[in-house]
C-alpha positions in Angstrom: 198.6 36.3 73.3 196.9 38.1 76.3 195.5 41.4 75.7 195.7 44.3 78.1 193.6 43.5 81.5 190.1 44.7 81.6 191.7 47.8 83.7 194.0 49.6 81.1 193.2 51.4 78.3 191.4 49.2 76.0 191.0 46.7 78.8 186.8 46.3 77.8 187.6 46.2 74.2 190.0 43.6 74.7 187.6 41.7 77.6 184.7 42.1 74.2 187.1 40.3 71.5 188.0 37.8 73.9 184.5 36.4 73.5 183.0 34.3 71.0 179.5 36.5 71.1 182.0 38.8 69.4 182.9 36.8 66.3 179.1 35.0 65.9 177.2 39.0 66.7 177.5 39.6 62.7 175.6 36.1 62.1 173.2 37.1 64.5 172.4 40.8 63.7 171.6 39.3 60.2 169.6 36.2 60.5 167.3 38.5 62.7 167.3 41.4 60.8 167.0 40.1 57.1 163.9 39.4 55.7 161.7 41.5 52.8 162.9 44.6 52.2 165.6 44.7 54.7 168.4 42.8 52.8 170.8 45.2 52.3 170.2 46.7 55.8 171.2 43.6 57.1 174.1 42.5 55.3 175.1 46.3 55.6 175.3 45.7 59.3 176.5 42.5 59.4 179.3 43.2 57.2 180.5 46.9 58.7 180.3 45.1 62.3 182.4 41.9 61.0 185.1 44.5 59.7 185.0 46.5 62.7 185.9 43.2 64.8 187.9 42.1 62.2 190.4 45.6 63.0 189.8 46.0 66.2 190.9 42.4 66.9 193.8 43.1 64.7 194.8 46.2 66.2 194.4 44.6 69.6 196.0 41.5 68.9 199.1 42.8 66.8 200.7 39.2 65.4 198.0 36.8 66.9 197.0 34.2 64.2 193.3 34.7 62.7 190.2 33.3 64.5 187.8 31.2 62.3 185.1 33.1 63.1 186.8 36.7 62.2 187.4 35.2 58.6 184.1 33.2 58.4 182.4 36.8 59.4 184.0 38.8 56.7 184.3 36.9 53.6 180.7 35.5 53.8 178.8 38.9 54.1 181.6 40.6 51.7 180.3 38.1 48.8 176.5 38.4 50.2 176.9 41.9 49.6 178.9 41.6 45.9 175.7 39.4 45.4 173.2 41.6 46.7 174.3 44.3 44.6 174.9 42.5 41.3 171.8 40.2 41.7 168.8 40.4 39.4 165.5 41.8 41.0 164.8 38.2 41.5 167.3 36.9 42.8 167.5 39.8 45.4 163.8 38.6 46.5 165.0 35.0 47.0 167.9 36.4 49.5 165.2 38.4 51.1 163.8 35.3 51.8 166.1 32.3 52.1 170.0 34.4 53.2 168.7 33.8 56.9 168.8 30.2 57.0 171.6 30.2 54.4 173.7 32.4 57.1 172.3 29.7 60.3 173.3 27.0 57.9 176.7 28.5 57.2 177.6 28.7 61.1 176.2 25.1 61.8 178.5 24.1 58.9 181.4 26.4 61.0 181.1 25.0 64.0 180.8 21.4 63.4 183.6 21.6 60.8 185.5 23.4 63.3 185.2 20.3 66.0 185.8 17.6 63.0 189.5 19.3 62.4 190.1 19.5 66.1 189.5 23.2 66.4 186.4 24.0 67.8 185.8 27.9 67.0 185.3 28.9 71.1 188.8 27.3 71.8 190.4 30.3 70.0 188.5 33.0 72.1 189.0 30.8 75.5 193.0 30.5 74.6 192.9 34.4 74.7 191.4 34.0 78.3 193.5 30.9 79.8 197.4 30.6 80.3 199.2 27.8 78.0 198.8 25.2 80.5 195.4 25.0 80.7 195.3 24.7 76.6 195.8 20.8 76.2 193.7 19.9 79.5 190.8 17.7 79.4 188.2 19.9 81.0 189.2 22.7 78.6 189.1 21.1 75.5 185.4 19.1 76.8 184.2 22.4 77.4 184.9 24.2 73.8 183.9 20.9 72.3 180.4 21.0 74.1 179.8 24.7 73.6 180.3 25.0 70.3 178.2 21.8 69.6 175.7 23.8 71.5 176.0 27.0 69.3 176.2 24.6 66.3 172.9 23.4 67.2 171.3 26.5 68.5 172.0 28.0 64.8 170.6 24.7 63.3 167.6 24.9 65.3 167.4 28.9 63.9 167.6 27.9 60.1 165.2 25.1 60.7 162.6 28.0 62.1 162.8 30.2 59.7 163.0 27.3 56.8 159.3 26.2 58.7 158.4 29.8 58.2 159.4 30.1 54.3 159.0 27.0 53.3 155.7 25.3 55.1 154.1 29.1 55.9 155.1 31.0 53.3 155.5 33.7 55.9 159.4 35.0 56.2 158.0 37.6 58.9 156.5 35.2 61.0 156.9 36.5 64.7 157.5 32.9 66.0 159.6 31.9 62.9 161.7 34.5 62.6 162.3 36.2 65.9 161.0 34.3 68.3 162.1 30.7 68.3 165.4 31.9 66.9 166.1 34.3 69.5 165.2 32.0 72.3 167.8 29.1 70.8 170.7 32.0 70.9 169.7 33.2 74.5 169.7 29.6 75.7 173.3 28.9 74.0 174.5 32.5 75.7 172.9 30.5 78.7 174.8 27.6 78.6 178.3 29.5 77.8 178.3 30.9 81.1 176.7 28.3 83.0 178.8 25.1 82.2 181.9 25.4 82.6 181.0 26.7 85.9 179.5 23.0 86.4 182.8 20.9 84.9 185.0 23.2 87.6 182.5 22.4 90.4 182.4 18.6 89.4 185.9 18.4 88.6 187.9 20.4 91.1 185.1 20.4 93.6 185.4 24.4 93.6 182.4 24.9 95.3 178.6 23.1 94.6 177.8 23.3 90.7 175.4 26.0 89.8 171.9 24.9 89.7 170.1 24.6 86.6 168.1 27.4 87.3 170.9 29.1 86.7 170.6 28.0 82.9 166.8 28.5 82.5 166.8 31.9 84.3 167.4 33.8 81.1 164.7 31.7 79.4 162.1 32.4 82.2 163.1 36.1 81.6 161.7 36.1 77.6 158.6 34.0 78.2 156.4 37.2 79.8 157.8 39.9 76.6 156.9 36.7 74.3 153.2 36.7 76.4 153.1 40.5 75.4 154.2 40.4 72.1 152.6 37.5 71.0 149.2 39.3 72.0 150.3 42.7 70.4 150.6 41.6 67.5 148.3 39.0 67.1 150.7 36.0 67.0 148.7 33.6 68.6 145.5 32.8 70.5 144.8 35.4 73.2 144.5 32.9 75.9 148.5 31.3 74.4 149.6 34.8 75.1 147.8 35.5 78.5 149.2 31.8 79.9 152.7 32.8 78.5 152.9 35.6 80.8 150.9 33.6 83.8 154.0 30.8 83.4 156.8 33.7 83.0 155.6 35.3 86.0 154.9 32.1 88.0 158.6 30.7 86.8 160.2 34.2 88.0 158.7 34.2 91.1 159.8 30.2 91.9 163.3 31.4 90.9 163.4 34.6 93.1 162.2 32.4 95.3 164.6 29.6 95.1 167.7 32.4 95.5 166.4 34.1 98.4 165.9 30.8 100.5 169.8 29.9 99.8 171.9 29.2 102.0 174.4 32.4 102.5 176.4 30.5 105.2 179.1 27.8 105.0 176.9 25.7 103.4 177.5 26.4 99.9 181.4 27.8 99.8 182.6 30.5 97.1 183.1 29.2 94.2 185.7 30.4 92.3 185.5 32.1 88.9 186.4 29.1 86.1 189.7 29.8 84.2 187.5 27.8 81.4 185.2 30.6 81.4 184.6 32.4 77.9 182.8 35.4 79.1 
């Protein structure tokens, strides 16, 4: 069902639903916001935003069958909240600690169960972006099979961060634990949603010459200078880590600036056209 175009009145709303950052926000709000003393804030957030995309997707999308992820969202943090609430002092500080890695595990279990039943979660959101006949096509279906693998893993790699940070040092606060390395796995999955299936369209339709993987690290290249600068703010790491973490990001946005400004704007690399596969 095909909501109203990004022109008419609730045109953005609907261009926001149709995305999977949409339906996985809740899980990410939380595993970066929980940690000691900030349980209920997070679960609080998570679980007021799953509701509100919850209605607003069914308000928007008045008969459309229920999304995986839209479910997933609001039953999980409605029973982490009953729990929070009812929990012994105790048992409140182990979700403190461990209900990040419980929530990364949760979505790895999501999206891999998701592609073992056929339904990988994205192909829900790209079917609200795509006409029918594009729905049973090869390149579509590769693509939501390989991008949700890739979010599967970018949430595995998450919980086994901040399992490092509990577990081995005892630390759920860690800056490289618990923020870092975890957001850097989700900005590199974000990455690779809008990059690839620009690259199946270029290799398979020959719309144009695939999109360089620069393309994919540019976002990465972005974070490494703010890591430099945090890292050194607060004490994360050697000063000399820190000052070489901003010496590469600056180095690496330079190549790339670079790299774009010596492109070709002639005939030699033709348009390409925007990917109906496209889930952004």
């Amino acid at each position: 069902m095909k909501a109203a175009s990004s022109t008419a009145p609730g045109g953005r709303l609907a261009a926001a639903l149709e995305s999977p950052f949409v339906g996985m926000s809740p899980w990410i709000v939380f595993s970066v916001l929980v940690g000691p003393g900030r349980f209920g804030l997070a679960v609080g957030l998570a679980l007021g935003l799953s509701v509100a995309v919850f209605c607003a997707a069914r308000r928007l999308y008045r008969g459309a069958s229920l999304k995986i992820l839209e479910v997933a969202d609001v039953l999980f943090f409605a029973v982490l909240a009953v729990v929070g609430v009812a929990s012994s002092p105790a048992t409140h500080r182990w979700l403190e600690t461990y209900a990040g890695e419980i929530s990364n595990l949760m979505l790895v279990v999501i999206a891999f169960a998701s592609m073992a039943v056929r339904v990988p979660f994205t192909m829900q959101y790209g079917r609200e972006r795509v006409g029918p006949e594009y729905w049973k096509s090869p390149e579509f279906l590769h693509i939501n099979y390989v991008i949700t693998g890739v979010w599967g893993t970018a949430f595995l790699v998450a919980a086994l961060a901040g399992g490092f940070g509990d577990l081995v040092l005892h630390n759920p606060d860690n800056l490289w634990t618990a923020w870092i390395i975890q957001i850097a796995a989700m900005v590199t999955a974000m990455s690779f949603t809008e990059w690839y299936p620009q690259v199946v369209q270029a290799r398979t339709h020959g719309a144009g010459t695939p999109p360089p993987v620069r393309n994919l690290l540019t976002p990465l290249a972005a974070l490494i200078i703010p890591v430099g600068v945090v890292s050194l703010i607060f004490d994360a790491a050697a000063s000399w880590f820190g000052v070489g973490l901003i010496l590469i990001g600056v180095i690496l946005a330079r190549a790339i600036n670079k790299d774009v400004e010596m492109t070709p704007r002639g005939g030699e690399h033709p348009p390409r056209k925007r990917s109906p596969w496209r889930l952004r």
